[in-house]
Each structure stands twice: as structure tokens, then as C-alpha cells.
N, C-alpha and C positions, 0 to 999 in steps of 0.2 A: 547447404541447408539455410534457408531465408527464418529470419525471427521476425515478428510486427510486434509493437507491443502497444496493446491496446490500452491505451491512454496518451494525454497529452502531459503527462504529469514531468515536470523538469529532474525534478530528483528521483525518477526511476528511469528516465533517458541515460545521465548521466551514470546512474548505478550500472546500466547494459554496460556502457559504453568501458568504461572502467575496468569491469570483467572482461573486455576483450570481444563486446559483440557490439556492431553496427546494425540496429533495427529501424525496420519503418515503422511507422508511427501513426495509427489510425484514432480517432477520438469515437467511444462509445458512443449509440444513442439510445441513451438509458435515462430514463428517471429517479434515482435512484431513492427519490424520498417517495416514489408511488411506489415502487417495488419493496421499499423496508414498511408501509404503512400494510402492503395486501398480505404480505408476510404476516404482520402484528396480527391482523385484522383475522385470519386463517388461523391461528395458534392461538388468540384468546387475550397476549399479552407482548410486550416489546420481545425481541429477539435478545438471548446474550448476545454480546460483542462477539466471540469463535463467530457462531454460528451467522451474523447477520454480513461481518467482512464478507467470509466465502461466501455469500447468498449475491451482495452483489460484487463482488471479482468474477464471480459465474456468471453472471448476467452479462456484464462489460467484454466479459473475452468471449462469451457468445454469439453477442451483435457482431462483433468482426469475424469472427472467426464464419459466421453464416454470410457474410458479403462476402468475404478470399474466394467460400468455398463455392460461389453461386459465378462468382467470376473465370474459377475454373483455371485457372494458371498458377497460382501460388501452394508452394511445394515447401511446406517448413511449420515454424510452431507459432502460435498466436500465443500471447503472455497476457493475463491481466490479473490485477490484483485491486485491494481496499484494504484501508488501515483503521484503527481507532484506538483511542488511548480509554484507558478507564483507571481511576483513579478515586479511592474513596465510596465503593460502590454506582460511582458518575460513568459515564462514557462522555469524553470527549470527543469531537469533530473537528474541523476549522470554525475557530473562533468568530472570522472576520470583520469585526470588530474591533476597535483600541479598548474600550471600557470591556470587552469580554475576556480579551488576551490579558490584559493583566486583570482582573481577578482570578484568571483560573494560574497565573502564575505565582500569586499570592498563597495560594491552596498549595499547587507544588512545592513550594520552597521547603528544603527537607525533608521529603517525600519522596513514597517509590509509588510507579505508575505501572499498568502492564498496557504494552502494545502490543495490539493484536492485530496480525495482517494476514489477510486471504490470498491463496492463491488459488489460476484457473489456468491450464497449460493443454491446448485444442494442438492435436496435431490435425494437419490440413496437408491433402493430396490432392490432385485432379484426379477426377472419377473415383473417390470413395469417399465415404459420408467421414464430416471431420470425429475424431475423436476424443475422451478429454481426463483427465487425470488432476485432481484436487487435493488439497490441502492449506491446513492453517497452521500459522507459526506464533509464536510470541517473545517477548524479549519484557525483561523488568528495569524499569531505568529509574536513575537514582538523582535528586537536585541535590546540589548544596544547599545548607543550611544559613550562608551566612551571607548570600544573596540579598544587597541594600536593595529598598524603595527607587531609588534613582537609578541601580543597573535595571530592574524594570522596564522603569519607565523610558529607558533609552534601548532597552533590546525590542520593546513595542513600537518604540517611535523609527524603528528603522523598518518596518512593515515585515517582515521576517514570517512571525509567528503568526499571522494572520491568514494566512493561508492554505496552513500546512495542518494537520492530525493531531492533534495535543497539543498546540501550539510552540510550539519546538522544532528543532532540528538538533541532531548529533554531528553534523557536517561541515555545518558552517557557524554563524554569529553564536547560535545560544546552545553548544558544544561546551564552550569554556564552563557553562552552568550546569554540568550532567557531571556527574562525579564515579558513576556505575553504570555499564550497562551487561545483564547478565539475559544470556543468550547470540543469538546471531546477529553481530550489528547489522547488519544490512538489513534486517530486519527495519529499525528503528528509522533509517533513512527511505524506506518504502517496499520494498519487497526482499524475503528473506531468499538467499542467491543457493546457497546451500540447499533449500527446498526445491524450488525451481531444479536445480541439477537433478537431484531423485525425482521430481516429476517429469521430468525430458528423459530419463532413463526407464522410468516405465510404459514410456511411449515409444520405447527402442532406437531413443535418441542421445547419441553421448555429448556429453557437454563440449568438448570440443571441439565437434564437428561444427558448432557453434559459433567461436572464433571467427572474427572478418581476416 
């Protein structure tokens, strides 16, 4: 059973890989800020965070999951997902920015956040139309309080949080700064694995058939 996991995202490679699965690795082509603006634009008002993750993790494992399936050989599950932090009524993204990453870190410090991450899980045959099974997760995460201006400014200056969903990781550097995480961590690191499993099972796929 072949996995693709549709994204280029390092810390959800690593997360497969971890769990014991070796995936290919295709890169959406999505827009995703045209798809969350027609979204907007159709409903009247911004999406909650639930709702606009899985709008595009569906999108993302779509575009792949419709190339495998136009290709006609790949026999396995297409994975993709989208994360966001919301904190204070805010939804976060990637910051990408230094002057963005540490003010929303400012805002964090002794603070709880919730991350919310979509999932989209296509199984893909040759000769029958792929299929797909959804859901979303969340997890609540916790800073310290007593986080100085100077760890800041050196968890931003290592370019870390710039790139990533709330600007954080549980994984690596700005871990040491997370004091709580309640729910699935893998969650918090990019896609919840535990969900994933029950959506590979209601695709009549057991998780370990998964395993490289």
C-alpha cells in the first residue's frame, strides 16, 4: 500500500516517516489564499479556522490525488492536510516575518492557543474514481509565562518560527517554550496521526499496512 503525501511540508514528512511510513511527496497546486477568499466571498464572512483548515487540506489532497488517479498506476492513499493557530479570537498563519514572529510571540507568552489542523485522506485505485474521508483535529497548547524578551528574540533570529503555523514548533527549538499540550501532539507538529489512522480505516485501510 503506497502513501503520497500531498505536500512539501518538512515537518509532516518527518511525522510519516517516524510513524513508520515512507511517502512520496507531491507539492499541491493550489492557491490557497484564492480558495479561502471564494470560500469568504460565498458564505458572506471569513471561515472559522475548523472549517477553512479542512476546505483547504481538501483542496491540496485533491490536486494530487486527481493527477495519481488520471496517471492510472498508483494504488494507495494521498494524505493532505492545513494547520492554523487561533489565539485570542486571531487566527494565525506563518508569520514570515521577524517584526510579525515576535509580536505574535509577545501575545503568546502565557497563553493558551488552539491548533487546528484539517485532514483529507483520498484513497486512489487504478480504474475506479478516488475516494475520500475527512476530518479535523485540534490540540490546545500552552507557553510559559516567564519567557524573557531576549529568548524571543533569539528563538526569531534562528528563523524557526517563520515559517511554520502559529509560529512555533513542539519539535524542535521553541518546544522548550510550550509548557502544555492537550490533545494529539502530532497534532501541533502538522497533522493529527491518530486521525489519519481512523480515516485510513474508513477507507478499508489498516494502518499498518502502511508501514515501509
Amino acid at each position: 500500500m503506497r502513501v503520497c503525501l500531498a505536500s512539501t511540508s518538512p515537518a509532516r514528512l518527518m511525522l510519516l516517516r517516524q510513524a513508520g511510513i515512507e511517502p512520496l511527496t507531491e507539492s499541491p497546486d493550489v492557491d490557497e489564499d484564492a480558495v479561502a477568499a471564494a470560500a469568504a466571498a460565498e458564505r458572506g464572512a471569513a471561515l472559522p479556522p475548523a472549517d477553512l483548515v479542512l476546505l483547504l487540506a481538501r483542496a491540496k489532497a485533491a490536486d494530487v490525488a486527481r493527477r495519481l488517479a488520471d496517471e492510472g498506476s498508483f494504488d494507495g492513499l494521498v494524505i493532505g492536510g492545513d494547520s492554523m493557530f487561533a489565539l485570542g479570537g486571531r487566527v494565525y498563519g506563518k508569520p514570515y516575518t521577524p517584526e510579525e514572529a515576535t509580536r505574535r510571540w509577545h501575545e503568546m507568552r502565557g497563553a493558551t492557543g488552539i491548533l487546528h489542523s484539517g485532514h483529507s485522506v483520498y484513497r486512489v485505485s487504478p480504474g475506479t474514481a478516488p475516494v475520500e474521508a475527512t476530518a479535523t483535529a485540534e490540540a490546545a497548547v500552552t507557553f510559559a509565562d516567564d519567557i524573557t524578551d531576549a529568548e524571543i528574540a533569539a528563538y526569531v533570529a534562528s528563523g524557526e518560527p517563520l515559517h511554520v503555523a502559529g509560529a512555533f514548533t513542539v519539535d524542535s527549538l521553541g518546544g522548550a517554550f510550550i509548557t502544555r499540550v492537550e490533545g494529539d501532539p502530532s497534532t501541533v507538529v502538522g497533522m493529527s496521526l491518530s486521525t489519519i489512522r481512523r480515516l485510513a480505516a474508513q477507507l478499508d485501510v489498516r494502518w499498518t499496512d502502511l508501514w515501509s
